[in-house]
C-alpha positions in Angstrom: -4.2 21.3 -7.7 -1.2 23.5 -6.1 0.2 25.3 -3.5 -1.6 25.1 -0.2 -4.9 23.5 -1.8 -2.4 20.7 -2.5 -1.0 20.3 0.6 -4.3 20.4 2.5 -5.4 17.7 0.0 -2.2 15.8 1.1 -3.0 16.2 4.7 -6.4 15.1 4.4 -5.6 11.9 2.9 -2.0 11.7 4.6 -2.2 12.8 8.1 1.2 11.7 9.8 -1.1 10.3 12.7 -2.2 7.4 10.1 1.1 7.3 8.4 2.9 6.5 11.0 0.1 4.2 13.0 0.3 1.8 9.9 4.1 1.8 9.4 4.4 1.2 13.1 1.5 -0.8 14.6 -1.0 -2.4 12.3 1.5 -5.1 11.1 4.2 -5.9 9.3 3.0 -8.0 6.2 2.5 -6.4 3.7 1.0 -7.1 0.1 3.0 -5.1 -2.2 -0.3 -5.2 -5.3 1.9 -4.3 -8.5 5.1 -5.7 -7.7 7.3 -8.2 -10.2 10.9 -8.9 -11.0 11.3 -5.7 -12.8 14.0 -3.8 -11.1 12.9 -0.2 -13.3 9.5 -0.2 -11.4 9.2 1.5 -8.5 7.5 -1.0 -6.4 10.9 -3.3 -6.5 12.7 -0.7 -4.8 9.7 0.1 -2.4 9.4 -3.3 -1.2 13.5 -3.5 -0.6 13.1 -1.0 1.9 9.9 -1.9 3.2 12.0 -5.5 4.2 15.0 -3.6 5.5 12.5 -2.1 8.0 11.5 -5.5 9.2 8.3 -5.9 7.4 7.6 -8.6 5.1 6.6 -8.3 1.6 4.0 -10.2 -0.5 4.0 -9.6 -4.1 1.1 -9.6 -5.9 1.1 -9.7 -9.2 -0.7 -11.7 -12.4 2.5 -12.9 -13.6 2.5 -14.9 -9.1 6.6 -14.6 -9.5 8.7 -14.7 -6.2 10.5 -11.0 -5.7 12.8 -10.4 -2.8 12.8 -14.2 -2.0 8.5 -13.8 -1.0 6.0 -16.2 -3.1 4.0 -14.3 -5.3 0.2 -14.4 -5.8 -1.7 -13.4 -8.4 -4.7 -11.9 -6.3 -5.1 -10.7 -2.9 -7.9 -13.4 -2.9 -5.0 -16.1 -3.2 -2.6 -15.4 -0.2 -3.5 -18.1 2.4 -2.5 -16.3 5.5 -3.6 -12.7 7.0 -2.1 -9.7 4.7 -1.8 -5.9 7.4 -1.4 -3.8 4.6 -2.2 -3.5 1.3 0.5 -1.1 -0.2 -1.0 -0.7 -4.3 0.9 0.3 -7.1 -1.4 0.1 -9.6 -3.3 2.9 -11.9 -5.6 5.2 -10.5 -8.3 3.4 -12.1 -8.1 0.8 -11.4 -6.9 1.1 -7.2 -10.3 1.2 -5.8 -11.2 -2.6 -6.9 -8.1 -3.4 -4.7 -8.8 -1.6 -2.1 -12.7 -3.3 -2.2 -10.2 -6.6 -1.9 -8.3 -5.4 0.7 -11.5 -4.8 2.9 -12.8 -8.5 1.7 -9.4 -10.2 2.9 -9.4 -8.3 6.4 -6.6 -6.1 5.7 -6.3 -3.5 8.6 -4.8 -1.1 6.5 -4.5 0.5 2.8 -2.1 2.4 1.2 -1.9 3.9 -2.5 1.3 4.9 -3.6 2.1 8.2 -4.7 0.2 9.5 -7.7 -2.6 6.6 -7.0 -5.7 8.6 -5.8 -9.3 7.9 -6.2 -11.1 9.5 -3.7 -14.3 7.3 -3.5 -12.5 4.3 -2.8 -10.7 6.1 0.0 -13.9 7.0 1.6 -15.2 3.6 1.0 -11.9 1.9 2.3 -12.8 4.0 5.3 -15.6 3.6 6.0 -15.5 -0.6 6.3 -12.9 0.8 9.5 -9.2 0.4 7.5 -6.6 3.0 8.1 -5.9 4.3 4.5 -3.1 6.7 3.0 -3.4 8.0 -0.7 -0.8 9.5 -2.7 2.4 8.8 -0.4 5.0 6.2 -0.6 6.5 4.4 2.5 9.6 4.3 1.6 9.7 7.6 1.8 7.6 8.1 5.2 9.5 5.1 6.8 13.2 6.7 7.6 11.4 9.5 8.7 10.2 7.4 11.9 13.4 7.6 13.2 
């Protein structure tokens, strides 16, 4: 898709109105799905910032290794205590399972990272009532707050 179909696409999935109501007022934990040690992977870097603008940061991960001084989990199905936002770095393919898990452990918002986008599970995510971004990064949309 490009030019203005993309952008539209963007905007439908991206508005700023939801961007900026779950970086500033559905909470500030956040499971970081697809985050380890490894410094080359973008969610490292994503979840630095993400605590530098006060939120917390659960990594979620198979390997359940501590990143940024936060225990790891292996599953959102294993953090004992309420998760806001589920911020997923993960394959397409495989993002709309965790957003399913998201719904199932009252998350009040989702968020795919850029380049994650499966449509169906958007709508789905939706429709259970979550707030949902696809295909942005908030680390990117967060300095823009102001």
């Amino acid at each position: 898709m490009a030019g203005a179909g993309r952008r539209l696409w963007r905007y439908m999935y991206a508005d700023a109105e939801t961007v900026h109501r779950i970086l500033t007022s559905k909470g500030d934990t956040w499971a970081v799905v697809g985050l380890s040690n490894s410094r080359a992977r973008a969610a490292y870097g994503v979840a630095a910032v993400l605590q530098r603008f006060g939120k917390r940061v659960v990594p979620v991960h198979p390997k359940a290794e501590s990143v940024h001084g936060e225990q790891g989990y292996a599953s959102l199905a294993e953090i004992p205590f309420p998760v806001d936002v589920v911020d997923v770095f993960v394959n397409s393919h495989l993002a709309g399972p965790v957003a399913d898990e998201a719904v199932a452990a009252g998350a009040k918002a989702v968020w795919f990272q850029l380049g994650v986008i499966d449509e169906v599970a958007y709508e789905r995510t939706r429709a259970a009532g979550l707030d949902m971004v696809m295909d942005r990064c908030p680390a990117i949309e967060i300095p823009r707050l102001g």
